[in-house]
TORMI-642989 format. One record per residue (C-alpha): residue in three letters; x, y, z. Coordinates in steps of 0.1 Angstrom, whole numbers. Each point is the difference from the previous one (the first is absolute). Layout:
<recs>
+------+-------+-------+-------+
! type !    xx !    yy !    zz !
+------+-------+-------+-------+
!  ALA !     X !     Y !     Z !
...
+------+-------+-------+-------+
</recs>
This chain:
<recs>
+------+-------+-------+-------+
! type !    xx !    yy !    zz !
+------+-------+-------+-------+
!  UNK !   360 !   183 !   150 !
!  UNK !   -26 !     3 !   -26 !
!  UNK !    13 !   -33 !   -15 !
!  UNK !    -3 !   -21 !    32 !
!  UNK !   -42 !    17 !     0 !
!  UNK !    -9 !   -13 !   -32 !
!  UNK !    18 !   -35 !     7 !
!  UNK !   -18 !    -2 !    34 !
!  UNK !   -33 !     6 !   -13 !
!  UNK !     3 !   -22 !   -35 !
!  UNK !    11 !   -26 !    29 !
!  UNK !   -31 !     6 !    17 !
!  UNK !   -23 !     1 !   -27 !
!  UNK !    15 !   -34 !   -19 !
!  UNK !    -6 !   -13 !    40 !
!  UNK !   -39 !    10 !     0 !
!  UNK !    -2 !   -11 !   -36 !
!  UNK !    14 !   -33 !     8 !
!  UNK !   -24 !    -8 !    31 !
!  UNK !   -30 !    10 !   -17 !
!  UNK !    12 !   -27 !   -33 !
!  UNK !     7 !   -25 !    27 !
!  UNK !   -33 !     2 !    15 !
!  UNK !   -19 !     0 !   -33 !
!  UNK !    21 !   -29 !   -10 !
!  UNK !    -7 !   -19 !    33 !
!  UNK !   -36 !     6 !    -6 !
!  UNK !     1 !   -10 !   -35 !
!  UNK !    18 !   -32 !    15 !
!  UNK !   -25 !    -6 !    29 !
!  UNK !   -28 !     0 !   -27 !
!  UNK !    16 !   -28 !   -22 !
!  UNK !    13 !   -21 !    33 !
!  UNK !   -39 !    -1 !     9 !
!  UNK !    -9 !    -6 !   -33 !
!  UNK !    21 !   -27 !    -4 !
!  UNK !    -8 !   -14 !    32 !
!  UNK !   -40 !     3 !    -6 !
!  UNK !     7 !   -16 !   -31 !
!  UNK !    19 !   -32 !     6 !
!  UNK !    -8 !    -8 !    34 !
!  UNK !   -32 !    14 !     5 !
!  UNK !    12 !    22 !    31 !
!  UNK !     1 !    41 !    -7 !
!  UNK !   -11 !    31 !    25 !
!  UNK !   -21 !    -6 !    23 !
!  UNK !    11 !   -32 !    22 !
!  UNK !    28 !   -10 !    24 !
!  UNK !    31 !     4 !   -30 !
!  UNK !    -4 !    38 !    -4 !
!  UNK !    32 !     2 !    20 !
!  UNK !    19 !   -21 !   -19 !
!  UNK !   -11 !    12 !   -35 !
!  UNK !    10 !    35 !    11 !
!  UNK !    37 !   -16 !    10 !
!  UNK !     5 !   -18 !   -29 !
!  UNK !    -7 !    35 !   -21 !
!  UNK !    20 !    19 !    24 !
!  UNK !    31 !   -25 !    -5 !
!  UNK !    -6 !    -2 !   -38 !
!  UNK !     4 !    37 !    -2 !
!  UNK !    26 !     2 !    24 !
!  UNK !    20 !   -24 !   -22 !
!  UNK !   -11 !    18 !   -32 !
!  UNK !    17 !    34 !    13 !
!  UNK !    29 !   -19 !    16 !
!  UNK !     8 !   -15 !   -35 !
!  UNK !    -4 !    28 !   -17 !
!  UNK !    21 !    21 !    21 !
!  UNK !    27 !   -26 !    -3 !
!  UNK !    -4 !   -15 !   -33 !
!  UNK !    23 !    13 !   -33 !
!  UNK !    27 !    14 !    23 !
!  UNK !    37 !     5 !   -18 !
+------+-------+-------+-------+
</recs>
């Protein structure tokens, strides 16, 4: 019993460890995507893409974790 404790709760710690990485790596993400698009087309925060700049770093992270859960599998 005490084996199936300490596998439940390293499970739920690597869980909360893992969300709070993936936020600060979407963040980290969402900074260069506005950067990036400040930078080459003039458009950052603050007008009518905000939406789409916060998509495009949600589906850059999403396929960053994706391919890294995935990737080097034998």
């Amino acid at each position: 019993m005490q084996g199936t404790a300490k596998a439940l709760i390293g499970m739920i710690v690597g869980t909360v460890i893992m969300i709070i990485l993936s936020v600060i790596y979407f963040i980290i993400t969402l900074f260069i995507v506005d950067f990036s698009a400040n930078l080459l087309m003039g458009t950052g925060s603050g007008n009518e893409f905000d939406g789409y700049i916060i998509v495009a770093a949600a589906l850059i992270t999403l396929g960053s974790m994706l391919g890294g859960s995935y990737g080097l599998r034998d």
